[in-house]
N, C-alpha and C positions, 0 to 999 in steps of 0.2 A: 980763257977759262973763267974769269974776274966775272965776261960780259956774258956768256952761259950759265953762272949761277944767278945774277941779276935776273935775267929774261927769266931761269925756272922761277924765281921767288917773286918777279912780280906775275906772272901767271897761276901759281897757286892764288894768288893775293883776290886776282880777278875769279877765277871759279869757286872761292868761299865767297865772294861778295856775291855772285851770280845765285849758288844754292841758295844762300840765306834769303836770297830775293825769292824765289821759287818758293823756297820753304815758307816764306811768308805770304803769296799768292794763295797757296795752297789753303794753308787753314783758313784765308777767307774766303777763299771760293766752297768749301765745305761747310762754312760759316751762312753764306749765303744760300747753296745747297738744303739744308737741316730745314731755314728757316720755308723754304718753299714747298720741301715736303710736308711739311707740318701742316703750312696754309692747303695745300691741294688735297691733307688728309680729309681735313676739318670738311671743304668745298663737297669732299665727295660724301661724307656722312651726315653731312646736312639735306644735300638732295635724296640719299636715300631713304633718307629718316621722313622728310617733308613727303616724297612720291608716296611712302606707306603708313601715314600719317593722314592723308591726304583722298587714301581709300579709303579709312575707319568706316565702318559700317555699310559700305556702300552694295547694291545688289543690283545686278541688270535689269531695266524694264524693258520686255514686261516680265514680272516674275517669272523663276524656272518654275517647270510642274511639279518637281517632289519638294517646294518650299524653300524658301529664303533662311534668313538669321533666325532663331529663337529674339525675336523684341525684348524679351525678360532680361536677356544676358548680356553684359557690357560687349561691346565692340570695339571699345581702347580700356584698358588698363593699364593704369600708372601705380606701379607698385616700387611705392617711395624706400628707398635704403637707408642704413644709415654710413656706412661704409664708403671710405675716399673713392671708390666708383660712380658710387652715385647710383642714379635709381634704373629700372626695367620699364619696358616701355611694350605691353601686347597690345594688339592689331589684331584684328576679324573683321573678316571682306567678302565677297562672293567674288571669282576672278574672274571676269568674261572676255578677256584678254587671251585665252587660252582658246583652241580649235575645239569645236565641239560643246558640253554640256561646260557652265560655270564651274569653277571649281572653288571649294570652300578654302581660305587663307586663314590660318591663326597664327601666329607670329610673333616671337617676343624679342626686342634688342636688350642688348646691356654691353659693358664693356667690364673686360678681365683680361688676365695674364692667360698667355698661352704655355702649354707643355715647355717651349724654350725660354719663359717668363720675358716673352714681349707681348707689350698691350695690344687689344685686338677688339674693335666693334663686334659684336656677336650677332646672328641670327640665328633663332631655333623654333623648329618651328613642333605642332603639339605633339609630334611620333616622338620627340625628344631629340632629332638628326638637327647636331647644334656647328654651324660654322663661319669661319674667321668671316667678314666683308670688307672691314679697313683697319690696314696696320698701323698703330699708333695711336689709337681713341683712345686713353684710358678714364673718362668720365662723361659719363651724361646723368643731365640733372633735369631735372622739372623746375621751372624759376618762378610760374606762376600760368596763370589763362583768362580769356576774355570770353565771356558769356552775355548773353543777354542785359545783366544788370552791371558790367562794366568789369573792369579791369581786377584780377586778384593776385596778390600774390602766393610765395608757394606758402608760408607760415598759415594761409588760411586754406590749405588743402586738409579736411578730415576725412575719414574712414566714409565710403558711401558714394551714392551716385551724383555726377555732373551732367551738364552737357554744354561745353566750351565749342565757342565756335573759332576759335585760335591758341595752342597750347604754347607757349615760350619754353626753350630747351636751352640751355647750356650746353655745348660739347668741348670737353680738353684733349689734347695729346700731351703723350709722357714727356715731350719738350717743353711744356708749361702753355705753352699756345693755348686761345681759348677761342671761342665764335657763340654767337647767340644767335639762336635760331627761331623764326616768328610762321610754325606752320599752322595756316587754313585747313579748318577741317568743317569741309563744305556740306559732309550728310547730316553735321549735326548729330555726331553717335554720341551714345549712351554709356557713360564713361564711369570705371569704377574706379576709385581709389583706395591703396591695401598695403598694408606698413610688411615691408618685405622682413623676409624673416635673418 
């Protein structure tokens, strides 16, 4: 009896050492999980950001026949926030990427909380049909851009038109993660700047 209560209490002894092992695998495989999603948020809202950043202004040649962009009207808009999100970022493209006739793109990202208050990259595009693209972005920022006469940063962003041929972007997730983002913007569009409201 003496050597069956031995054996059961060294056996407990082993399966609390085994779970606390487990149990501590765990949190950091969740630990190392968190931080990769984060990284893979960031990877995928940068390329997004960069591929439609990257169209700004751009039109198929040769021109369609009912006319291209109004030239007058910005083709990137950065409408600066002041709000822990951080700023909007519109887009205007001709798409020729599409079967058939181009089709016009107006586009604006930003990042906000969703209906279940998880942060969420947004796309909306001008109908007002506004939806999630990556879970976890909760900030993008304008950091500054590089134009013809050199490097600025974003405190010299005022009210009015640019044309930056590289814009720098900050993007955070609600994990604190952050990434800077350095996108080419090869048409050379005609960029507004507008203190969001």
């Amino acid at each position: 009896m003496l050597e069956l209560l031995l054996a059961l209490a060294l056996a407990i002894l082993v399966g609390l050492a085994a779970a606390r092992l487990l149990a501590g695998s765990r949190s950091a495989e969740a630990a190392v999980s968190g931080g990769s999603d984060a990284a893979r948020a960031l990877d995928l809202a940068a390329g997004l950001l960069a591929g439609e950043l990257r169209r700004a202004g751009s039109e198929p040649y040769p021109p369609p026949a009912g006319g291209g962009l109004e030239p007058s009207q910005p083709s990137l808009v950065l409408a600066l926030g002041s709000g822990r999100h951080g700023d909007a970022l519109g887009v205007r493209y001709l798409d020729d990427r599409v079967q058939g006739a181009p089709v016009a793109r107006d586009l604006r990202f930003d990042a906000a909380l969703d209906g279940r208050g998880v942060f969420q990259l947004y796309r909306a595009t001008a109908s007002g049909n506004r939806q999630p693209v990556v879970q976890g972005i909760d900030t993008v920022r304008v950091v500054g851009w590089v134009d013809a006469a050199g490097a600025h940063p974003r405190s010299a962003l005022v009210a009015g038109p640019l044309r930056p041929w590289l814009l720098l972007l900050e993007l955070g997730t609600d994990g604190g993660a952050t990434r800077w983002l350095a996108a080419p913007l090869p048409g050379r569009p005609l960029a507004g700047v507008v203190t969001a409201p």
